[in-house]
VOTOR-725499 format. One record per atom (N, C-alpha, C, O): residue number from 1; x, y, z; atom name. Coordinates in steps of 0.05 Angstrom, whole numbers, plus 5000, padded with zeros to 4 digits. Each point is the difference from the previous one (the first is absolute). Layout:
BEGIN
NUM|X|Y|Z|CA
...
***
This chain:
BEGIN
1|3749|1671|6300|N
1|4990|4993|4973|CA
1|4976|5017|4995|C
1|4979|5000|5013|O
2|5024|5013|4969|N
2|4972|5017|4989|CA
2|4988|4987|4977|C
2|5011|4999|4978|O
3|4965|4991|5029|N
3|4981|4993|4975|CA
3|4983|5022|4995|C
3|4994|5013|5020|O
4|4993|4996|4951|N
4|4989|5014|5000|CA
4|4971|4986|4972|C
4|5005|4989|4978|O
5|4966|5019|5033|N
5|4981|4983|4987|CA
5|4981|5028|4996|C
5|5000|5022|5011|O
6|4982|4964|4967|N
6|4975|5017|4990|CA
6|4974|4993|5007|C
6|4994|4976|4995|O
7|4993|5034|5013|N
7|4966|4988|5009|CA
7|4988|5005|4972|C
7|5012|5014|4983|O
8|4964|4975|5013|N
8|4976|5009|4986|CA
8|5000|5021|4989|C
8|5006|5005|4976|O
9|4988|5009|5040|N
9|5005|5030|5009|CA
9|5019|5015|4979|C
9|4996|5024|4993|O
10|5022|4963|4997|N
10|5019|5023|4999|CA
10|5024|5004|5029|C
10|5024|4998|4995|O
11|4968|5007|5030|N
11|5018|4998|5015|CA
11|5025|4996|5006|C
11|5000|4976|5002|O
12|5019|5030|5002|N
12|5030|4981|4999|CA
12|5002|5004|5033|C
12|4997|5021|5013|O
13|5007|4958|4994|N
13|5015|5000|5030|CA
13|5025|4978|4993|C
13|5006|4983|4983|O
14|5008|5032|5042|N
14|5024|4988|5015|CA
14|5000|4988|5022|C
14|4986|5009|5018|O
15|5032|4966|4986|N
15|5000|4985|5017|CA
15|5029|4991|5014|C
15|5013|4983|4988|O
16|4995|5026|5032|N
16|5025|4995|5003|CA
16|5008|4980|5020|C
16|4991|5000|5022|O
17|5025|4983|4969|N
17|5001|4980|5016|CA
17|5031|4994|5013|C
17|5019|5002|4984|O
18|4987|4989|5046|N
18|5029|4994|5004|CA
18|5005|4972|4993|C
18|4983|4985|4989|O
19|5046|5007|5020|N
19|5010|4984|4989|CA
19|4999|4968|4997|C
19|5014|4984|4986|O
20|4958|5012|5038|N
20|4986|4977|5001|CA
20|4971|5002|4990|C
20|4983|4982|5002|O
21|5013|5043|4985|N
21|4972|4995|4983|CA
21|4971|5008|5008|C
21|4978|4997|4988|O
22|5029|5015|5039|N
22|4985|5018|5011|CA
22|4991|5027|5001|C
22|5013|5021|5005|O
23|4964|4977|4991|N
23|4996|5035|4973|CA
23|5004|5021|5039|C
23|4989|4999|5022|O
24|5031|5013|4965|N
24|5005|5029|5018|CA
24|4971|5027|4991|C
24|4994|5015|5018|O
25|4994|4986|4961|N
25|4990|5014|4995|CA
25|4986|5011|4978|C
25|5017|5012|4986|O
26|4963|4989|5004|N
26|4987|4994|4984|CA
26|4990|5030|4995|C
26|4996|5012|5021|O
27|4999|5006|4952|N
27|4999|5020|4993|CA
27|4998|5011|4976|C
27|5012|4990|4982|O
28|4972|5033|5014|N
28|4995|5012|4968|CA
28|5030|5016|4997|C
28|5005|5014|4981|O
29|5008|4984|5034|N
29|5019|5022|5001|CA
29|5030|4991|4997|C
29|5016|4990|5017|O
30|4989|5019|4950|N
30|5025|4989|4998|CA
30|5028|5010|5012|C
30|5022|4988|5000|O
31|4971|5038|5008|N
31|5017|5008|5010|CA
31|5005|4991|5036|C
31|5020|5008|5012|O
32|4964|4981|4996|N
32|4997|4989|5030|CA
32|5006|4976|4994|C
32|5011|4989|5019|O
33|4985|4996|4958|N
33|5006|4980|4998|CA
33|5029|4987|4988|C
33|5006|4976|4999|O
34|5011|5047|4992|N
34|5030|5009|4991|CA
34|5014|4999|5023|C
34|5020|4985|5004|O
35|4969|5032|5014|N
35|5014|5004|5024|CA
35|5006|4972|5015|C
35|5021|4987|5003|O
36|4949|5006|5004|N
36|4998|4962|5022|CA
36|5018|4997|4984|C
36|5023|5004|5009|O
37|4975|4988|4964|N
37|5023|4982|4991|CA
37|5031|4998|4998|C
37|5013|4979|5003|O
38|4996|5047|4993|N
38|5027|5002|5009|CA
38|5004|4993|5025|C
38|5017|4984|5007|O
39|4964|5029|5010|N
39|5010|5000|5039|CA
39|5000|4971|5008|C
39|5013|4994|5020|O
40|4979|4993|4971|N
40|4988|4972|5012|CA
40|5018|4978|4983|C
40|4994|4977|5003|O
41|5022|5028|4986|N
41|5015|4971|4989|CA
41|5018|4987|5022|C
41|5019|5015|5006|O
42|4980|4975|5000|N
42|5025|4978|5018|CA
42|4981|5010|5029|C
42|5017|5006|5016|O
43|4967|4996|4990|N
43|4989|5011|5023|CA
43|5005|4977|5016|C
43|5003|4980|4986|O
44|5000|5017|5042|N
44|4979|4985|5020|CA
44|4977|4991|4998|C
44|4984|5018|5004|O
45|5005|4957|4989|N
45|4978|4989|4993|CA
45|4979|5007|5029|C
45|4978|4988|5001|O
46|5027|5027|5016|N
46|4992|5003|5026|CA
46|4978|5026|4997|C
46|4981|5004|5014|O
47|5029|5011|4965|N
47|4998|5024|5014|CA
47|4981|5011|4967|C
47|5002|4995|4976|O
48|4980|5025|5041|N
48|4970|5009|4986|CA
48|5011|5034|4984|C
48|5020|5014|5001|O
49|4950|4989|4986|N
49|5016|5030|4992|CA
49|4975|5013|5019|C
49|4978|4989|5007|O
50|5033|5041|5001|N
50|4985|5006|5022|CA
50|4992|5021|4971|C
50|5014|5002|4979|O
51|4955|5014|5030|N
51|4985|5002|4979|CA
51|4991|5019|5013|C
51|5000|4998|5025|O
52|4987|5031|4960|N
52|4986|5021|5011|CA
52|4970|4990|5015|C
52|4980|4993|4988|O
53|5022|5008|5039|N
53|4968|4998|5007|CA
53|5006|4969|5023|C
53|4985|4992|5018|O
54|5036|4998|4978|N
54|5004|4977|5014|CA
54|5010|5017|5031|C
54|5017|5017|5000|O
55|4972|4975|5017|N
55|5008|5001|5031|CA
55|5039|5000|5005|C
55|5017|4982|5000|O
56|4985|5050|5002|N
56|5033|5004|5011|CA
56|5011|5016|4982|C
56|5023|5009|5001|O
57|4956|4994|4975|N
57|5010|5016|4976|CA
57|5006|5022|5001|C
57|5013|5008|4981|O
58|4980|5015|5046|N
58|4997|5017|5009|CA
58|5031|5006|4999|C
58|5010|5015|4983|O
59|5008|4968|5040|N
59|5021|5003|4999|CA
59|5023|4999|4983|C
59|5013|4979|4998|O
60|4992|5045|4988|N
60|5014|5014|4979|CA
60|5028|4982|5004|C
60|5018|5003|4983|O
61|4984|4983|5034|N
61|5033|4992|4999|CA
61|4997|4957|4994|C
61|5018|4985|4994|O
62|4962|5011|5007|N
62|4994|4973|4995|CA
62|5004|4993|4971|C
62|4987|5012|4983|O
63|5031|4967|5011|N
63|5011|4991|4976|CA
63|4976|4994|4981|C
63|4978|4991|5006|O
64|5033|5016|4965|N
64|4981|4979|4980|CA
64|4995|4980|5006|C
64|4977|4998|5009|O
65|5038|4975|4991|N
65|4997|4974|5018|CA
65|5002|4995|5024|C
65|5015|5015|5013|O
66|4976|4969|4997|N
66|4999|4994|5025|CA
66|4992|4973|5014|C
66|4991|4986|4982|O
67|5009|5002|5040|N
67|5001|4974|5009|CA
67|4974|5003|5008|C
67|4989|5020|5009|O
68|5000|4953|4987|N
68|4973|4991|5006|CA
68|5004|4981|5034|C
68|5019|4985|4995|O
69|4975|5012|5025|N
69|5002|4982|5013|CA
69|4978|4985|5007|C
69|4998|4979|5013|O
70|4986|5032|4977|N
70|4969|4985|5009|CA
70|4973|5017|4975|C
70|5004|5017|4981|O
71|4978|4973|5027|N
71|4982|5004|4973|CA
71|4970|5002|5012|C
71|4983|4982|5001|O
72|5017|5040|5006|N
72|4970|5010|5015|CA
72|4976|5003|4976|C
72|5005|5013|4979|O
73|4964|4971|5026|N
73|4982|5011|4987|CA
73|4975|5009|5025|C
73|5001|4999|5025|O
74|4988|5005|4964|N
74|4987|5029|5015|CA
74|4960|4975|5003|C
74|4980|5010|5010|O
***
């Protein structure tokens, strides 16, 4: 589900959310935010979008989505 809202500002962001309502990703960028949205309909409610700068991103062969099994904070 893509919502899309205006700040104050002027701003428009995007917000994309899967199919239980949990924002996948939040963004000025509608074209990043076109994309989540197609890729992500009927998804696995399991599984995260892996994101430039997130740990493993390195590896060129690691899916857009992917399974969370645990939830590390630092």
């Amino acid at each position: 589900m893509l919502f899309r809202n205006e700040d104050e500002n002027g701003i428009t962001t995007y917000m994309v959310c899967n199919d239980q309502g949990l924002c996948l990703i939040r963004t000025t960028s509608s074209r990043i935010a076109d994309f989540v949205d197609r890729h992500s309909r009927g998804i696995n409610p399991d599984l995260r979008l892996t994101v430039g700068g997130d740990p493993g991103t390195k590896q060129t062969k690691r899916p857009i989505f992917y399974h969370v099994r645990k939830l590390r904070t630092r």
